[in-house]
Every structure is written in C-alpha cells, then in structure tokens.
N, C-alpha and C positions, 0 to 999 in steps of 0.2 A: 242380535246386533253383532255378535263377537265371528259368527258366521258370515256375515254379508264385509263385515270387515276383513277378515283374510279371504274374502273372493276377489273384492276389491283390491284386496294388496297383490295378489297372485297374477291378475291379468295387469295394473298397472307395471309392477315390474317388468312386465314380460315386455309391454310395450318401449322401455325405458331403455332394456337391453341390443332393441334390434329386433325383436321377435313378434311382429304384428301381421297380422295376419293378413296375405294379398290373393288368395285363392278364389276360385268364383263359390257362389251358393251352393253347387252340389258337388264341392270338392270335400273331404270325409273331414280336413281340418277345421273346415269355415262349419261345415255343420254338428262338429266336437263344439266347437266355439257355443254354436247357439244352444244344444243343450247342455253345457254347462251354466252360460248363463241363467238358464230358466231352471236350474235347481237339480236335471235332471244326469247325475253324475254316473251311472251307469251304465246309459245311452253313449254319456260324451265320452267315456273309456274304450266303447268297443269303434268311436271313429276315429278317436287317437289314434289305437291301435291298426286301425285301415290306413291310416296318414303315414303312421312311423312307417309301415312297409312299403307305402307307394311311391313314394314321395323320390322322386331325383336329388330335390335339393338337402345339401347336406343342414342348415339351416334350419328347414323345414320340419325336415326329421328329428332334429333336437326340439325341434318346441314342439312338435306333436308328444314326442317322449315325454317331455316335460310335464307340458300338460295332462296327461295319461296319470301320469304321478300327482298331478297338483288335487285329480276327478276322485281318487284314491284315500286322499287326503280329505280333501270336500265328502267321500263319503265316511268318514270315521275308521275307514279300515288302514287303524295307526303300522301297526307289524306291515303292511304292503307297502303300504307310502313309505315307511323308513328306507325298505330294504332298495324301493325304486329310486330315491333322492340319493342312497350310499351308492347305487351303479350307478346314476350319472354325472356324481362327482368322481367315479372312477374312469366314466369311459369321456367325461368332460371337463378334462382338469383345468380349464382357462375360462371356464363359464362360471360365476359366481352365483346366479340364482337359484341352484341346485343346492348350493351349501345354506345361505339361505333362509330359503323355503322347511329347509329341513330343522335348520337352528329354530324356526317359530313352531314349527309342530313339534320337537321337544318340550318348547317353553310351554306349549297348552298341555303335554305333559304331566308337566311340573317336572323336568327332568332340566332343570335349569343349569346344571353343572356341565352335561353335556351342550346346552344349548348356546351358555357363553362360552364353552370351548370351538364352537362352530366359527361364532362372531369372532374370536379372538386371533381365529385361521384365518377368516376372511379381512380384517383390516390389515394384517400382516401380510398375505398374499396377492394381494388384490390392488389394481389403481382403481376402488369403484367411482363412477358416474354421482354428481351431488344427490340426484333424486334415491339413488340406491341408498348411498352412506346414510341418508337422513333416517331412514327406514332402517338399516341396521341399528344406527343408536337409536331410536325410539326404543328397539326392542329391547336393547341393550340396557335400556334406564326403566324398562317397564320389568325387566329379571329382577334386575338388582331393587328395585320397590318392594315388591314379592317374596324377595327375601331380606326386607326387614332394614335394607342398606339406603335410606331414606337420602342422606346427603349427596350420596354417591350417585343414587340417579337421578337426584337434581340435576347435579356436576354434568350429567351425560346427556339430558334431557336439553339444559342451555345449548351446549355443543350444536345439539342437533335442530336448537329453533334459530340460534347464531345463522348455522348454516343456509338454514331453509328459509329465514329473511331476508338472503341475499338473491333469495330467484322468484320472481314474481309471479314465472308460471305457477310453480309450486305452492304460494301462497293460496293459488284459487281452489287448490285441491283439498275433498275429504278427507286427507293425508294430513292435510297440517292442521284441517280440525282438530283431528284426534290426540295429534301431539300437543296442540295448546289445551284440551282439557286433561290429558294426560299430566302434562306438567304443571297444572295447574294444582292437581290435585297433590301432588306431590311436594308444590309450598306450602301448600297448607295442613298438610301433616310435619313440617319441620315449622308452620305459625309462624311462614313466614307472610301474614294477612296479605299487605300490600301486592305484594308479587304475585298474590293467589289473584287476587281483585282482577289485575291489571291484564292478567293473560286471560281469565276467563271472560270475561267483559269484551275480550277479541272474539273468544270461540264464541260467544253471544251476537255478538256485531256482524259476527261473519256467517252465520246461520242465517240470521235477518239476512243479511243481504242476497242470500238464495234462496228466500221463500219458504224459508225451512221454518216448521213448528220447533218449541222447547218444547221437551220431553219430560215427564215427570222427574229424570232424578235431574237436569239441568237446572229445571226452579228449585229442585233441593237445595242441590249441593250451591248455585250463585244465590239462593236467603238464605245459605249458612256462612258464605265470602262476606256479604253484606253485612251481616250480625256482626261480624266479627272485626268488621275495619268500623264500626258504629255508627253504620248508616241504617239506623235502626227501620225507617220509617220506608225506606228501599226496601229492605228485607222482607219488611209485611207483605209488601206488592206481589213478590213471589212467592211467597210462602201462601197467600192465597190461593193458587193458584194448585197446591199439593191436595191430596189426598188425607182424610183425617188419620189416616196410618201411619202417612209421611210427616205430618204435623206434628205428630205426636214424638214420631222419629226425630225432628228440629229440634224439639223442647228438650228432648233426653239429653240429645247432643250438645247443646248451650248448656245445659244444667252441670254436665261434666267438665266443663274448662270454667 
C-alpha cells in the first residue's frame, strides 16, 4: 500500500505543478510514463533518461529528470534517488517538488530530522499551490506522529484537512483519503474518541462512495473508534468482519484502556 501511495503522490504532484505530460505514445517521456505506471521502474529510467536528452523543451526536460529520479526512488535504490533529488534542487532551485519528493524518501528513511529539515525549507521558500501544501503537512504531521510528537501532528494534520476542505477538487482525491485516516488515527491515540469517530466515519463514507471495499485493518481500526465512543453494538458489525488474529488483536486492545 505504502508503494502505490507514494506513486500516486509522485505523479499527482507532478501534475499539480505544471508537469503533465502532452507527448505522443512513442515519445520516450509518455512511454517512461507508461512503464512507470505498470511497476516497471527500470524501463521507465532509461526513457527518462532518452527524454532528459531529447527533449527541446526546458519543461520537459525537468520532469523527464525528475521522474528518472522519482523510477530510482520507486526502485529502492535510496543512495541514487537522494543524490538525483540533491542535483535537482541544485540545478532547480524554484521548483519545489524536487525538495519534496526527497523530504518523503528520507521520512521512509526514518531519517526524519533531515526530512523536516527539507519541509521546513520548503514552507519558508516556497509560495506552494493548496494541493502541494496539503501534501507537505500531511507528511509533516505523519514525521512528527513517528516520532512520538502525538499533539503536534494533530496540530498539523487539522492545518492540512482545514486546508484541503476548502477545495473540493481535492476532497475527491486518494489524497485526502489518507489524510482523514491518517488523522484520524492520530486522535485516537491522543483519545480524543469523538474526533477519531467523526473523520474516520468520512474516510468510510468516502471509500463507499467510490466503490471501494474496507480493508481488513479499516474494520479494525473503525470497531475500535466504535468501542470506544460506546457504540458497542456498531463495533460488533465490524469487528465481524476481522479475521480471528484481528479479533483477538480488538480484544487485547480494549482490554488495555
């Protein structure tokens, strides 16, 4: 999941900035495109790399680059993807998705210190686009969780659903899925029940509403929201629905508060 999530984040941003791609099918950028999307990051590195050199447009050549670096990233080879995200915030110092792209593959890391050091450059230097910002603090409230700072990315998490309920495109996106189960989870480790209720009860609503199945840990974790605001008899609904590991996982979990 956590794979198809920052693929997803990587080519949404890219479209967000300007960077979408207008080439025909057998231009080397449009077909990086397609096998990137299909998993196959090796392929889509050596059309970047066709793109970055062919390419006229200056534009073009940045987000072939880019991408080269994002295929780099998408294959685990961390040491390249850094050192390609550090030269194109050096040869791209007015393009923010390079800074970044780079701040979330420190935070998979775990190198969170430089990672909020990226984010802390990029609010400061930066006018970013609402869709951008929103995605900055998300990650920004997902470090500070991570590291134990529970309130604080509350604090940063609100900011960023504040923000992102005032665009309605954005509300229809996997984007703001992730941040309302993100946040959610994150009241309910500070017990704050209600507020965990109320936003996962969205990310539920809004799954429904795209035909989208719950996932085992989503009847987890919404019959442990339910438990705990004492809709007991709610809770069962889902909690049927777990696995007898997961079941067993509820019980433990209730047993401990």
């Amino acid at each position: 999941m956590m794979r198809v999530w920052i693929t997803l984040f990587i080519l949404w941003n890219l479209s967000i900035v300007g960077c979408r791609t207008t080439s025909t099918s057998q231009d080397p950028l449009r077909k990086g495109d397609e096998y990137f999307a299909k998993g196959d990051y090796d392929k889509a590195q050596q059309e970047y790399e066709k793109a970055a050199q062919q390419s006229a447009s200056a534009k073009q050549k940045y987000r072939a680059e880019l991408m080269k670096a994002a295929a780099l990233d998408q294959s685990n080879k961390v040491d390249q993807a850094l050192l390609a995200y550090s030269n194109l915030i050096q040869k791209y110092p007015k393009a923010p998705a390079p800074l970044l792209m780079r701040a979330r593959l420190l935070a998979r890391t775990q190198d969170y210190i430089s990672a909020l050091r990226d984010l802390n450059r990029l609010f400061r230097n930066y006018t970013l686009p609402p869709s951008f910002k929103i995605n900055a603090l998300a990650l920004q409230g997902q470090i500070k969780y991570e590291q134990g700072l529970t309130k604080e990315a509350g604090e940063i998490l609100d900011k960023a659903l504040q923000l992102a309920n005032s665009k309605t495109s954005i509300k229809a996106t996997y984007h703001y899925r992730r941040l309302l189960y993100n946040a959610a989870k994150v009241q309910f480790a500070l017990e704050n029940w209600p507020r965990s209720k109320e936003l996962f009860g969205e990310y539920i609503r809004r799954k429904r509403l795209n035909g989208l199945p719950l996932e085992e840990e989503d009847n987890y974790f919404y019959a442990l929201v339910l438990q705990f605001n004492g809709e007991y008899a709610e809770a069962e609904k889902y909690k049927a629905n777990l696995s007898q590991e997961n079941q067993i996982r509820f019980e433990e979990e209730v047993q401990k508060q």
